[in-house]
C-alpha positions in Angstrom: 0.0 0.0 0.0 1.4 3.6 -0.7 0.8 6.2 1.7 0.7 9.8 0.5 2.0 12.4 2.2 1.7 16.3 2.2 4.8 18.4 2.8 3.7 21.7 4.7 4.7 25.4 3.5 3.1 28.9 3.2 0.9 29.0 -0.1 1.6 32.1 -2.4 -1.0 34.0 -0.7 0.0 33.5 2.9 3.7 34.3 1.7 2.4 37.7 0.0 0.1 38.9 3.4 3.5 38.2 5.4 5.3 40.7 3.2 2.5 43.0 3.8 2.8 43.3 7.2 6.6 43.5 7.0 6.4 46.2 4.7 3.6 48.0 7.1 5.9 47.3 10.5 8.9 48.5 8.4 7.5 52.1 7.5 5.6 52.3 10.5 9.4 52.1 12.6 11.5 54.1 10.0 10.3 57.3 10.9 10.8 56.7 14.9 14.6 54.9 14.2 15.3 58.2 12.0 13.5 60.7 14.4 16.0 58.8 17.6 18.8 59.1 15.3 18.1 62.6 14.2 17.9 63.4 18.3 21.5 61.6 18.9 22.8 64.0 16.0 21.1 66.6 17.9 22.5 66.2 21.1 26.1 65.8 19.8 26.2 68.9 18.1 24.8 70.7 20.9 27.9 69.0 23.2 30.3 70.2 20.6 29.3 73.4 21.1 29.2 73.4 25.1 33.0 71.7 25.1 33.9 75.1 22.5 32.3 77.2 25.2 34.4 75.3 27.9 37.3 75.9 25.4 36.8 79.5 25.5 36.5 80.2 28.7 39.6 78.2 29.2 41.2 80.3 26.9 39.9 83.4 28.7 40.7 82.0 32.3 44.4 81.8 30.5 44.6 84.7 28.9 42.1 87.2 30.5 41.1 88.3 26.8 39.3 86.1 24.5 40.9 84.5 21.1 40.9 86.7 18.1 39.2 85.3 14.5 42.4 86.0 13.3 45.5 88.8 13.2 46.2 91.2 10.3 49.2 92.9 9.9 47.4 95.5 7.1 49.0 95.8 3.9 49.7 92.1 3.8 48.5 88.7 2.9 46.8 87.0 5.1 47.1 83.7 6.4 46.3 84.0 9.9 45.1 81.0 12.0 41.7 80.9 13.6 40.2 80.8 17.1 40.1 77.6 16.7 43.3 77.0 16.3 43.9 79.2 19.4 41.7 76.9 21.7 43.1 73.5 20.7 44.9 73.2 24.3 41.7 73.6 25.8 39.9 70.4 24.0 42.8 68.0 23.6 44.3 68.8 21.1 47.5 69.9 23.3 49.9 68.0 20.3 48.5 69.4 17.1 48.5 72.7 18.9 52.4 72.2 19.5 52.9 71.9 15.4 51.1 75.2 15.0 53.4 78.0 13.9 51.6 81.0 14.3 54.1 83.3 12.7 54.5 81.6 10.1 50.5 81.5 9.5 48.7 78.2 8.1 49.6 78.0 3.9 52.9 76.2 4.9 51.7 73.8 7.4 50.0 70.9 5.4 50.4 68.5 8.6 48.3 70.7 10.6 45.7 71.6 7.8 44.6 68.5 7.1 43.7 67.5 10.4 40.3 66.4 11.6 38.8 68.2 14.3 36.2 65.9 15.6 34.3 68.2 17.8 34.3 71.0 15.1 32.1 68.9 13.0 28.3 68.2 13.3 27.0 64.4 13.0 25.0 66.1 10.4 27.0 67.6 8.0 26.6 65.7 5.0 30.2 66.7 3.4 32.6 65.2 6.3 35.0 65.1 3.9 38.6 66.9 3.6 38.9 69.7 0.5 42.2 69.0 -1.3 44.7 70.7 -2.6 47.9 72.8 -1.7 47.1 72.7 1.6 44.6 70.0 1.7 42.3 71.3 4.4 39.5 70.2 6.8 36.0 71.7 6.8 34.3 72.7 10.3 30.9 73.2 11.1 30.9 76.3 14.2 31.5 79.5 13.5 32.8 82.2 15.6 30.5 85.2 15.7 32.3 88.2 14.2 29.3 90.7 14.9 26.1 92.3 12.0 28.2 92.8 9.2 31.3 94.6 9.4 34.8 92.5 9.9 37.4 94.6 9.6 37.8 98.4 8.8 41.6 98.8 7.9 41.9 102.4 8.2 41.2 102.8 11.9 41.8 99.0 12.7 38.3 98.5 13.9 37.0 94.9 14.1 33.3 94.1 14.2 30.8 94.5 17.0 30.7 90.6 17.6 32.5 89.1 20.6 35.5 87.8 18.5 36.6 89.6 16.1 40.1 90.4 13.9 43.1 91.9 15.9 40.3 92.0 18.7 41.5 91.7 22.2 38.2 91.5 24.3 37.5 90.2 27.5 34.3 88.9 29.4 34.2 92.9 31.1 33.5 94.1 27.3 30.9 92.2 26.3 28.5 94.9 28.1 25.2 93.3 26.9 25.7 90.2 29.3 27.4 86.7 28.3 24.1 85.3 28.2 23.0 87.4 25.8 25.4 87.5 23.1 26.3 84.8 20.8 29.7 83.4 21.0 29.7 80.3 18.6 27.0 78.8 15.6 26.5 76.4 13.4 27.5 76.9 9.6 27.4 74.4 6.6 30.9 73.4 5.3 31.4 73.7 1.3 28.7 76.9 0.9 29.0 78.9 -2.2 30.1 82.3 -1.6 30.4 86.1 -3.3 33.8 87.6 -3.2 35.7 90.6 -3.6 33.0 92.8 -5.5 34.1 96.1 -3.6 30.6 96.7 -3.0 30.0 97.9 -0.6 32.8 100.0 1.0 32.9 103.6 3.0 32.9 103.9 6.7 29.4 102.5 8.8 27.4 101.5 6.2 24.1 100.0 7.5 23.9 96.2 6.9 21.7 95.2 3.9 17.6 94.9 4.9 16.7 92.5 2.5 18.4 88.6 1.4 17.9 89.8 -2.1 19.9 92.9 -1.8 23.2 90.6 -1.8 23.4 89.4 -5.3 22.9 93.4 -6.2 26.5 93.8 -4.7 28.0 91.0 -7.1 31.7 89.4 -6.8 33.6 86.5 -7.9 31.3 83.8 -7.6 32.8 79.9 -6.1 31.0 77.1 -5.4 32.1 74.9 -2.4 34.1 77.5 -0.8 33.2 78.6 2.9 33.7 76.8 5.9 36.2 74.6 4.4 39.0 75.5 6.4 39.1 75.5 10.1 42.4 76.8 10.1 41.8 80.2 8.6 40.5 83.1 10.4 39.3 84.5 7.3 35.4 84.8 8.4 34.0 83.2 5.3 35.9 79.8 6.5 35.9 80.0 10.4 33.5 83.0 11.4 29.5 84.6 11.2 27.5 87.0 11.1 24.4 87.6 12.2 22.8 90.3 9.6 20.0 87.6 9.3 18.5 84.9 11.3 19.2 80.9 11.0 19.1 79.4 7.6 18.1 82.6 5.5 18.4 81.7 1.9 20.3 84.4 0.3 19.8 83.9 -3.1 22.1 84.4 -6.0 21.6 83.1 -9.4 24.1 82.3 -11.9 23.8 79.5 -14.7 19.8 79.2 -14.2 20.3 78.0 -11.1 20.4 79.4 -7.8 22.2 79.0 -4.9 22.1 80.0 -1.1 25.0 82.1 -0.6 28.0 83.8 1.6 29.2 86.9 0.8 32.3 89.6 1.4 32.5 92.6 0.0 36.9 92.6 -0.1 38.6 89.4 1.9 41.0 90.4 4.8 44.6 91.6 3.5 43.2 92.6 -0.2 43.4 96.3 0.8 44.7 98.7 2.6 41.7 100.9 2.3 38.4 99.1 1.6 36.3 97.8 4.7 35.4 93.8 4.3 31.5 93.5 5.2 30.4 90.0 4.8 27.2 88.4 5.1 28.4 85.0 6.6 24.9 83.2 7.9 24.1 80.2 10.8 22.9 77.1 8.9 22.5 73.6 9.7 20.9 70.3 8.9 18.6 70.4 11.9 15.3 71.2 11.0 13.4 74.8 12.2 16.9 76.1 13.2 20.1 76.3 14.2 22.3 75.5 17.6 24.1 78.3 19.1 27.0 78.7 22.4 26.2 81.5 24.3 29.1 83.4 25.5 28.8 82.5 29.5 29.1 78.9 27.6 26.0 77.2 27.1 24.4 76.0 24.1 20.8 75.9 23.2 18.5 75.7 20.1 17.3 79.1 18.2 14.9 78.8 15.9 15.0 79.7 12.2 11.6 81.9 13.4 13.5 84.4 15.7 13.4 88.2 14.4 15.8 89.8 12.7 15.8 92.7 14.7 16.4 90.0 17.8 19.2 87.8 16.2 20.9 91.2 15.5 21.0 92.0 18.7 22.4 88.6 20.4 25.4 89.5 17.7 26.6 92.7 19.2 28.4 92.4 22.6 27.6 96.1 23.6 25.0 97.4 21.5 22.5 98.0 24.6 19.9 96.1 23.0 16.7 94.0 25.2 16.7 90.4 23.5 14.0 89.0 25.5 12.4 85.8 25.6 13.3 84.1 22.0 
């Protein structure tokens, strides 16, 4: 007699349903797994920024004046190291800091250039990735805040209103409007287009541009992937900010029927011995609905794209007088 037996499995139909649910569970748990890791990002970058404020302070403690964007001899090149490259003691970095010549300024000191800063990088910079060339360099995501607009007026050697600034020498006592209420440090995109040396505008205290749009009127040499690709250079377009408009401001500029969100100065530091360098240098980041900024008594909260203009102005300036308020 021959006995017949049936081997068990999942019919078509049973095999398809499974892969339905699957599919459902899947996009059901993407969005939470991307939300926790978009909150771990978060939370790094905003650490980054309160171990830069303990870096300052250090600095300051060390010092009694806080580190300057950069030094200018005027009516020479420039190739003066950052404020982050002034700090480095003060996060670890007690052995690159050794290699730095500062008299001799970065362009010759490769080894030192290329290096990557962990903590001057957010999780959530897309382009963690060195620019090379002759020196290769390293990009960096936290920007020193120079002031509204103006960086550097060469014919009286004034530096900006911010609380770091170019040949500045300030200390906690001058920054009048209150260490909480002036930035210190923000977050910037590495590899942002920018608008250089138009020579538009220059003259003594001229008012900072009211509108995004009024920018591309001003012109300049146009580069792609150029800002914040250098965390070496105390030029502000690579290390600094400014806080003529709030977080993530688009300011457009269109060239080749496409346009981009730009940086902008009107003459870079060292061109002349004359011409005042304005620059629009503004906060961005990957986070969405704003940006995370270190407060100059050192801590570091969230600002939202949504804060007036008229307010982010005034956390810029360390003795402008101004009443921020809640924002």
């Amino acid at each position: 007699m021959t006995v017949s037996r049936r081997r068990g499995g999942f019919t078509l139909i049973e095999l398809l349903v499974v892969i339905a649910i699957i599919a459902v569970l899947v996009g059901l748990l993407l969005p939470a797994v991307q939300a926790a890791r978009e909150a771990a990002r978060r939370s790094s970058c905003k650490n980054n920024l309160r171990q830069i404020g303990l870096a300052v302070h250090g600095y300051h403690d060390t010092n009694n004046v806080l580190p300057p964007s950069g030094q200018l001899v005027v009516g020479t090149p420039f190739t003066s190291y950052s404020a982050h490259a002034r700090i480095l003691p003060f996060i670890e970095q007690s052995n690159l800091y050794d290699l730095v010549a500062f008299n001799t300024g970065y362009a010759s000191q490769p080894t030192v250039t290329q290096q990557r800063i962990p903590i001057y990088l957010c999780p959530s910079e897309v382009r963690d990735e060195p620019r090379v060339g002759t020196p290769t360099h390293y990009p960096v995501n936290y920007g020193a805040s120079v002031g509204t607009w103006l960086a550097f007026d060469p014919n009286i050697g004034k530096s900006g209103d911010g609380a770091f600034g170019i040949n500045s020498r300030v200390s906690f006592a001058g920054i009048r409007d209150g260490l909480t209420n002036t930035v210190g440090f923000v977050e910037v995109k590495a590899y942002q287009p920018a608008l250089r040396n138009s020579g538009v505008p220059t003259g003594a205290n001229v008012a900072p541009p009211a509108n995004p749009a009024d920018i591309a009127g001003y012109g300049g040499s146009f580069a792609t992937d150029w800002s914040h690709t250098e965390w070496v250079n105390g030029e502000v377009l690579q290390t600094g900010a400014t806080t003529a408009f709030p977080p993530n401001t688009l300011i457009p500029y269109v060239t080749g029927g496409q346009t981009y969100d730009v940086d902008f100065t009107a003459q870079r530091l060292g061109n002349s011995t004359t011409m005042q360098t304005y620059l629009v240098v503004t906060s961005r980041s990957y986070h969405a609905g704003g940006v995370h900024v270190m407060l100059m008594d050192g801590s570091a909260r969230f600002v939202g794209a949504s804060i007036s203009q008229v307010v982010w102005r005034a956390l810029g300036t360390r003795a402008g007088g101004e009443v921020t308020g809640e924002y």
